[in-house]
C-alpha positions as CSV (number, residue, x, y, z in Angstrom):
1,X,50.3,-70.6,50.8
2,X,53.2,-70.9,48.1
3,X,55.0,-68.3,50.4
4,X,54.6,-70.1,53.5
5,X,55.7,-73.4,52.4
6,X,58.6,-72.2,50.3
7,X,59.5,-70.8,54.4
8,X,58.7,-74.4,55.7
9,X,61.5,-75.4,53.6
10,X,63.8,-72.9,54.2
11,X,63.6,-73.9,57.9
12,X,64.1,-77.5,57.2
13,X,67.3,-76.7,55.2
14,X,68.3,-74.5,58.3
15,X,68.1,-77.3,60.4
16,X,69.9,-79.5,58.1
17,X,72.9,-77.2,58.2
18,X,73.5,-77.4,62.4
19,X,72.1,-81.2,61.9
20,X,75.6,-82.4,62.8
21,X,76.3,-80.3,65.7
22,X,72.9,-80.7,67.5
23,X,72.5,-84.5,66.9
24,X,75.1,-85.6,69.6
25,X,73.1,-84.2,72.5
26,X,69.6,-84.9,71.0
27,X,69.7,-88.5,69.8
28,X,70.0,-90.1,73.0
29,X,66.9,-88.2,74.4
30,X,65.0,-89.1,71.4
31,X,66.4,-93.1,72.0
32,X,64.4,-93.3,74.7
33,X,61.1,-92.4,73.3
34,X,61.9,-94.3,70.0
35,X,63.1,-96.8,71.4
36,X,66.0,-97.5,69.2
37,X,69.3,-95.5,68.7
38,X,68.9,-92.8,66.1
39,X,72.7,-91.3,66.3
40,X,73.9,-93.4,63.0
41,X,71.3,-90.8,61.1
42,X,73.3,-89.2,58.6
43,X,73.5,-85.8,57.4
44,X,72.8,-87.5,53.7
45,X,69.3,-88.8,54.8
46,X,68.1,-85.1,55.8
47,X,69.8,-83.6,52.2
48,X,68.1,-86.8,50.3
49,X,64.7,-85.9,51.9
50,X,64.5,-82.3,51.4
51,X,66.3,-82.5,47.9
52,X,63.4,-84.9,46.7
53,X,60.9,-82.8,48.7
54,X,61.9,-79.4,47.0
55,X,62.5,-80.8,43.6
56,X,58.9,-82.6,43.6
57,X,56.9,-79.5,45.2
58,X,58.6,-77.4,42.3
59,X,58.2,-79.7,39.4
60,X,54.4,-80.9,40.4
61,X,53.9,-76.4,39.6
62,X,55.8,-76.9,36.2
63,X,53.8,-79.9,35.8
64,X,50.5,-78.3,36.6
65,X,50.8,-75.1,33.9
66,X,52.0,-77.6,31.6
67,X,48.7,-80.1,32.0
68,X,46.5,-76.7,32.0
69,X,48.2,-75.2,28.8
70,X,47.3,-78.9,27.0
71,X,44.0,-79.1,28.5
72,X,45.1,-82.6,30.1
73,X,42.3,-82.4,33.2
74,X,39.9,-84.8,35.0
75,X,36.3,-83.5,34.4
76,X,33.8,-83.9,37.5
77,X,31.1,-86.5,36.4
78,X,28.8,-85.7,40.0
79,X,29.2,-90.3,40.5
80,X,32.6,-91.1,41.2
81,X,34.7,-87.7,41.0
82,X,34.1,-85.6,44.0
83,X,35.9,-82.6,42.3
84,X,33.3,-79.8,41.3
85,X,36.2,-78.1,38.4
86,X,38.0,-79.7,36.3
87,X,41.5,-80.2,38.0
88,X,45.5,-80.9,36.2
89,X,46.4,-84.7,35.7
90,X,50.0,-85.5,35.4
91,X,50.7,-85.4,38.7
92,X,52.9,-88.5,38.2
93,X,55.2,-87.0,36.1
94,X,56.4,-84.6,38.6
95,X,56.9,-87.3,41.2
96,X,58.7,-89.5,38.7
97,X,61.5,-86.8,37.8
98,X,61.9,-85.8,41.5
99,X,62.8,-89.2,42.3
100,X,65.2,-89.7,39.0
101,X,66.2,-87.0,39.5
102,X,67.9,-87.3,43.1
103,X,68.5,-90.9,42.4
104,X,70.7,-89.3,39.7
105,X,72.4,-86.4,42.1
106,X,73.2,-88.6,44.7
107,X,74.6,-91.7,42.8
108,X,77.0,-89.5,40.7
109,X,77.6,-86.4,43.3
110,X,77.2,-87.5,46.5
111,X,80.8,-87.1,48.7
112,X,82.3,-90.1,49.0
113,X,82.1,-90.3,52.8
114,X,78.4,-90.7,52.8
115,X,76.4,-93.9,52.7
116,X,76.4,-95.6,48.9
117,X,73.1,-96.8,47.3
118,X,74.7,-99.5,46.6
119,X,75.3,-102.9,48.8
120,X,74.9,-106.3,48.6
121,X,71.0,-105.8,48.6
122,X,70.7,-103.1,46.3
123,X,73.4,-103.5,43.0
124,X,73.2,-101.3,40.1
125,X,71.1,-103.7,38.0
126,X,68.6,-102.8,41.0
127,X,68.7,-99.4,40.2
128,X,68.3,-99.8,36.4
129,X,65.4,-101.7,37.1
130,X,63.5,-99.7,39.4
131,X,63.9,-96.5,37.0
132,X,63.5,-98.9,34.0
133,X,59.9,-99.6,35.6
134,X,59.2,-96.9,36.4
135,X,60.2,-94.6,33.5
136,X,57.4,-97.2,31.9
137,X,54.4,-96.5,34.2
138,X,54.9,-92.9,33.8
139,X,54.6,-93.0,29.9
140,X,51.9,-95.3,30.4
141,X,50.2,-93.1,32.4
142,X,50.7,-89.7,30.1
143,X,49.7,-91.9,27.3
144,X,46.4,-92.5,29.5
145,X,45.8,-89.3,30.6
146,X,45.9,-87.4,27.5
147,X,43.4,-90.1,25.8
148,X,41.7,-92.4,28.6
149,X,42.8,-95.8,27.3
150,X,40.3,-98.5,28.2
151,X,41.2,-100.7,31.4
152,X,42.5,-103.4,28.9
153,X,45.1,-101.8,27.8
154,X,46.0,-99.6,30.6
155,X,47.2,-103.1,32.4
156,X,49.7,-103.5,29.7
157,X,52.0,-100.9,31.5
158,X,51.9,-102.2,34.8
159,X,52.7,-105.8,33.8
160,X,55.9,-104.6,31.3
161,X,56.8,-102.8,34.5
162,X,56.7,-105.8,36.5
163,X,58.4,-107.7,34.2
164,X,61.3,-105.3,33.6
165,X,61.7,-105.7,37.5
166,X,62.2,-109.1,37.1
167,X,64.4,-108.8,33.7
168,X,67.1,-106.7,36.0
169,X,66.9,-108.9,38.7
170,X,64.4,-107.4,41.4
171,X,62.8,-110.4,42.7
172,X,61.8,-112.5,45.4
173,X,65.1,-114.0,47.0
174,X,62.9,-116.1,49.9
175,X,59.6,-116.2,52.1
176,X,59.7,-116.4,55.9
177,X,57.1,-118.2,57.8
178,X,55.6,-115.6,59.9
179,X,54.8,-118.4,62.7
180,X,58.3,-119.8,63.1
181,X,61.0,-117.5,61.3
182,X,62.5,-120.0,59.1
183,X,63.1,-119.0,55.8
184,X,62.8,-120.7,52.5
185,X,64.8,-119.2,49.3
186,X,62.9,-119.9,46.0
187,X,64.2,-120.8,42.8
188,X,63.6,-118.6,39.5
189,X,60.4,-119.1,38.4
190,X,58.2,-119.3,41.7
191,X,60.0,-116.1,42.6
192,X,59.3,-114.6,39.5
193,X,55.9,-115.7,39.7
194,X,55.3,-114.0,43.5
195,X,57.5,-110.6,42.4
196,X,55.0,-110.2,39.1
197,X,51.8,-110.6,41.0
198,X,52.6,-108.5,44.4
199,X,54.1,-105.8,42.2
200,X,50.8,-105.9,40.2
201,X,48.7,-106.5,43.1
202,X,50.1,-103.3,45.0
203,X,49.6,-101.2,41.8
204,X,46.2,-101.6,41.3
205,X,45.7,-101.3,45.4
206,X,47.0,-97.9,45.1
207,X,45.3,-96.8,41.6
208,X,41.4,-98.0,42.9
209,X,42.4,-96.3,46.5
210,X,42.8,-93.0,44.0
211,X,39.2,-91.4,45.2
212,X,39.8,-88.9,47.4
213,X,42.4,-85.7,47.4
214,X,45.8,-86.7,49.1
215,X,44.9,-90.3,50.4
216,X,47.2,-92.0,48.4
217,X,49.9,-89.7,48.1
218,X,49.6,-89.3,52.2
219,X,49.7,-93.6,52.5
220,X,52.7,-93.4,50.1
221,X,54.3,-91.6,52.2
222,X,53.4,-93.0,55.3
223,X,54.7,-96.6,53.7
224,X,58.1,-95.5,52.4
225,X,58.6,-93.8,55.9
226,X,57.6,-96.8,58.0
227,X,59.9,-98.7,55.5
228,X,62.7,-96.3,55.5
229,X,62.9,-96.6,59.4
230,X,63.1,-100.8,59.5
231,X,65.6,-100.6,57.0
232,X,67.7,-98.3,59.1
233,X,66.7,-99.4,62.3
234,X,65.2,-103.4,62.7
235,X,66.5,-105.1,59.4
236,X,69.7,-102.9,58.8
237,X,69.5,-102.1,54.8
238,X,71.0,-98.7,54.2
239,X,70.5,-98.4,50.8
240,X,66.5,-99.1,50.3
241,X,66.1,-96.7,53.6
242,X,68.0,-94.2,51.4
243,X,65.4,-94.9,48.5
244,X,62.4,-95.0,51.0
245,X,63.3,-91.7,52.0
246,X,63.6,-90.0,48.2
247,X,59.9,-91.5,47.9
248,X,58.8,-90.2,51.3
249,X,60.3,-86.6,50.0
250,X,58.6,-86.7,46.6
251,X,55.3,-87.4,48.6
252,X,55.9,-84.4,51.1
253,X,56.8,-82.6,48.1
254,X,53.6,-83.5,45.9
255,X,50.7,-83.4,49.2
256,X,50.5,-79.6,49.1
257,X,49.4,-79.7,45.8
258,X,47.5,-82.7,46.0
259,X,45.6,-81.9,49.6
260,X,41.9,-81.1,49.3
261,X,40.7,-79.3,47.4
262,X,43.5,-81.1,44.9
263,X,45.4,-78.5,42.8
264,X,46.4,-81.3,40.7
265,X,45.9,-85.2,40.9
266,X,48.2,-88.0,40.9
267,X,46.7,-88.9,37.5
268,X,47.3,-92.7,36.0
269,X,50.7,-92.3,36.2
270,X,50.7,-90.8,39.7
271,X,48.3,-93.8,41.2
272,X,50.4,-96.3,39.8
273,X,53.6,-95.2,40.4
274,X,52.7,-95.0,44.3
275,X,51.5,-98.5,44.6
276,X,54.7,-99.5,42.0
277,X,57.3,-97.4,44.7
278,X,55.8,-99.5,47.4
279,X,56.0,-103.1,46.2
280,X,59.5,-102.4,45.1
281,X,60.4,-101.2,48.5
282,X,58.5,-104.5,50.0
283,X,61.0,-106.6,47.9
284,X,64.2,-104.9,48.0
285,X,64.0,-104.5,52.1
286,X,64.3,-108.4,52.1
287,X,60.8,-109.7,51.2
288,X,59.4,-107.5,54.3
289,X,55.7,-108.7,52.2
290,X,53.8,-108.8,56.1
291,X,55.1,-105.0,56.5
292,X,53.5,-103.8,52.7
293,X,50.4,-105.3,53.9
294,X,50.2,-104.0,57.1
295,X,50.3,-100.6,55.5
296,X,47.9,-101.4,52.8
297,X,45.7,-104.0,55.0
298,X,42.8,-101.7,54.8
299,X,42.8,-100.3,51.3
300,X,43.5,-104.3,50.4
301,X,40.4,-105.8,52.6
302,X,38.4,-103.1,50.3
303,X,39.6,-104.2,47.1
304,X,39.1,-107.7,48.0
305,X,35.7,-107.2,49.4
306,X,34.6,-104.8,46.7
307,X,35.8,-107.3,43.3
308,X,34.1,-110.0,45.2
309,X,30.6,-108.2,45.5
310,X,30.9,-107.3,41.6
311,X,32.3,-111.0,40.9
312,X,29.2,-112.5,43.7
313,X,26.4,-110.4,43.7
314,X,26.3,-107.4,40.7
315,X,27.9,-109.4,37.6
316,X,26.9,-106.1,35.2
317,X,29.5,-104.4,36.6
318,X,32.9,-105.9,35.6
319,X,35.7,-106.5,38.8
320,X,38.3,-104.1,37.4
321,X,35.5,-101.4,36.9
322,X,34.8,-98.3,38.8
323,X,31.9,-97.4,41.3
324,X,31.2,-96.3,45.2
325,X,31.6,-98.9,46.8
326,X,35.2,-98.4,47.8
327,X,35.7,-97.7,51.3
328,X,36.6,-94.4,51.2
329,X,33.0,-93.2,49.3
330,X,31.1,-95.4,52.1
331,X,33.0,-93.3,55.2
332,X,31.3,-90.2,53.2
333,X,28.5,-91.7,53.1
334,X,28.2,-92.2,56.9
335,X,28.7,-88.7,57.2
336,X,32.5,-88.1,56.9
337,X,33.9,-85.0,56.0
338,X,36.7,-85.0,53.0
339,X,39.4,-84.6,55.1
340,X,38.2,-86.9,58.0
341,X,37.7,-89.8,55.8
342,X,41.2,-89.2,54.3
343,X,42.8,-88.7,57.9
344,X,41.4,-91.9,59.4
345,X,42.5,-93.6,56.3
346,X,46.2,-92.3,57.1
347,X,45.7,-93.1,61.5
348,X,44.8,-96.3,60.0
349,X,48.1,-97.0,57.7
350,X,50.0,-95.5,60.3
351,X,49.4,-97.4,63.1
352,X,49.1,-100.8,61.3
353,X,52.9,-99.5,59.7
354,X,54.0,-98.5,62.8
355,X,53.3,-102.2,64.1
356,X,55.3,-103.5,61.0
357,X,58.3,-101.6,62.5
358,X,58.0,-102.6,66.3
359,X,57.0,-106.4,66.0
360,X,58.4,-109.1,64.2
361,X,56.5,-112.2,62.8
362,X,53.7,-113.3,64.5
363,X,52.5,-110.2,65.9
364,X,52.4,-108.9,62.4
365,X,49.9,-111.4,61.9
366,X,47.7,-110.9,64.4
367,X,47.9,-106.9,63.6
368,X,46.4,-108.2,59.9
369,X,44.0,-110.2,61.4
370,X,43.0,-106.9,63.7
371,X,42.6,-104.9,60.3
372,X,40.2,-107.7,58.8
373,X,38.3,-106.9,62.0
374,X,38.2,-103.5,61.3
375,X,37.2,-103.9,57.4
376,X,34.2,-106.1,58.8
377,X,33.1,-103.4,61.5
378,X,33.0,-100.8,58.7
379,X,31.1,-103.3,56.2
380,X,28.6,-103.5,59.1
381,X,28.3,-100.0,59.7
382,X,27.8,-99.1,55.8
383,X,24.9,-101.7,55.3
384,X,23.0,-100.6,58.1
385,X,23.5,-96.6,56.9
386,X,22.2,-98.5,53.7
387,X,19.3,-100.1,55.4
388,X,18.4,-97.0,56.9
C-alpha cells in the first residue's frame, strides 16, 4: 500500500513538472465544465499541494512509531470507539509540522516570481497568529493524549488559541446580510466577540464529529478545497487560497493513514486543529461565515440537536459529554457500513461546499435551510429504527 502511494505521488510530481506546458491547451476545455477560468493556476499551487501532501504522509509514519514506542494509543471501550485494537494518537502532530513546515519553505524560499502569502488580507501578523494558535492546540492536544485531561481543562487550549487569533489581529473585519449584500464593519469588541465564539464553535464541531475513521480529516479537506477555489476563483484572495491548499495537502497527506481501518487517529490535537484550520480560513477569506457552514451544516445540525436532547430530555449526561447519539453512530445504526456512513457524510459536505462556491447570498441560505431538512429526515429515520 506504502509502495503504491509513494507511486501516486511520484505521478503527481510528474505532472507538476509539464504543468506549465500542458496548461495552455487544457484550461480552456476545463473552463467550460468549471465554469470559471482556471489558466491564472500557478505552478506554486500544484508544488504547495504536493509539498504539504508528501511532507504530512511522511511525518504522520514518523509520528505513528513514535506514539507506538510511548505507548500513546486510544484503547477500544466496545460504547463509543468502534476500533477493535488499540490504535496511535498524535495524529495532529504530523499535520501541524506539515503545515509549518511548508508555510516556512514557501515564505522564505519561494522564487520571487510566484504569488506572495502576503496581501492586504493576509499580513504577517496573520501568519504569526495562525501558527501561534496553532502551535497551542497541538501542545494541548499532546498534553491530552498522553494523560486524558478532563473536558474542563481540555477547553483551556482552544480558547488561548482563539484568543491569540485575536491578539495578532485575525478577526472579524464585517458581516454581510445574506438577503441584501450590504455589509456592516464592526468595531473591536463585537468582532472580537464573533471571531472567539465561531473559532470555538468550529473546533468543538470538528472534535465531537471525531467518531468514525477519516470523516473528519476527509470534511477538512473537502472545506479547505471548496475554500481554496472561492478564494482563487469568486472572491479573488490569493493568499488564504494558497493556505487552503497547504491544509487540503496535509489532509491528502494524513487520509491514507487515517482511512478505515485507522492506522493512526487525528488524536485531540488532530480533531481540533481541523475544525481550528477551518474557522481561520472562514475569517481570513473575508468573513465567508455562510460558506463554513455550509460545509459543516450537517455535522452542526447534529451537535445542536444532540446538546439540546442532553440539555432537554437526559440531564445525567452533561452537553459537552460523549455518547451515540451523534449522527454518524445513528447512520450505523440503520445499517450503514463504516465506509458508507463516512462517504455520505463527505457527498454531503461536498455538495453543500460546492454550493458555497457557485451561489452568492441568498441561495446560500436556502442550501442551509435544505441541510436542516435533511438533519430532520435523518432524526426521523433514527427514531423510528428506534421504535422498531
Amino acid at each position: 500500500m506504502d509502495f503504491l502511494y509513494v507511486i501516486f505521488i511520484a505521478i503527481i510530481a510528474l505532472i507538476a513538472i509539464i504543468y506549465q506546458l500542458l496548461v495552455a491547451l487544457i484550461a480552456p476545455m476545463l473552463g467550460l465544465f468549471l465554469f470559471f477560468d482556471i489558466t491564472g493556476i500557478g505552478i506554486e499551487y500544484v508544488v504547495l499541494l504536493i509539498c504539504s501532501l508528501v511532507l504530512c504522509y511522511l511525518a504522520t509514519k514518523i509520528v505513528r512509531v513514535v506514539a507506538m514506542k510511548f505507548h500513546i494509543v486510544d484503547t477500544p471501550d466496545a460504547v463509543r470507539k468502534l476500533h477493535t485494537k488499540s490504535t496511535p494518537l498524535l495524529g495532529g502532530v504530523a499535520i501541524f509540522c506539515a503545515f509549518i513546515t511548508t508555510l516556512f519553505l514557501y515564505f522564505f524560499f519561494a522564487p520571487p516570481n510566484w504569488h506572495s502569502l502576503i496581501d492586504s488580507h493576509v499580513t504577517i501578523s496573520t501568519l504569526i497568529g495562525i501558527s501561534v494558535g496553532a502551535l497551542i492546540l497541538c501542545v494541548g492536544g499532546i498534553i491530552d493524549d498522553c494523560f486524558s485531561l478532563p473536558p474542563h481543562s481540555q477547553i483551556v487550549w482552544p480558547i488561548a488559541a482563539a484568543l491569540a487569533l485575536i491578539f495578532f489581529g485575525v478577526h472579524v473585519p464585517f458581516i454581510r446580510n445574506p438577503f441584501s449584500g450590504d455589509i456592516y464593519n464592526l468595531s473591536l469588541i463585537p468582532s472580537s466577540l464573533i471571531t472567539f465564539f465561531w473559532v470555538l464553535g468550529i473546533i468543538y464541531t470538528t472534535k465531537i464529529l471525531d467518531g468514525l475513521d477519516g470523516l473528519v480529516t476527509g470534511i477538512t479537506g473537502i472545506g479547505a478545497g471548496v475554500i481554496a477555489l472561492i478564494s482563487f476563483f469568486v472572491f479573488v484572495n490569493v493568499p488564504t487560497g494558497m493556505i487552503a491548499l497547504i491544509v487540503l495537502g496535509c489532509c491528502l497527506g494524513f487520509l491514507p493513514w487515517n482511512s478505515y481501518p485507522a492506522k493512526i487517529f487525528l488524536g485531540e490535537a488532530g480533531s481540533t486543529l481541523c475544525g481550528y484550520f477551518l474557522a481561520v480560513l472562514a475569517l481570513i477569506s473575508g468573513a465567508k461565515f455562510a460558506s463554513g457552514l455550509l460545509i459543516l451544516a450537517i455535522p452542526l445540525l447534529d451537535l445542536a440537536w444532540v446538546i439540546f436532547q442532553r440539555v432537554v430530555y437526559d440531564k445525567r449526561i452533561p452537553f459537552y459529554g460523549g455518547d451515540r447519539r451523534h449522527l454518524h453512530f445513528k447512520l450505523l445504526e440503520l445499517g450503514l457500513s463504516h465506509q458508507k456512513a463516512v462517504w455520505l457524510l463527505y457527498a454531503c459536505s461536498f455538495a453543500f461546499g460546492m454550493t458555497a462556491v457557485a451561489f452568492q447570498n441568498i441561495t446560500k441560505m436556502i442550501a442551509l435551510a435544505g441541510a436542516v431538512g435533511i438533519m430532520i429526515l435523518f432524526i426521523i429515520l433514527t427514531m423510528k429504527k428506534r421504535t422498531s
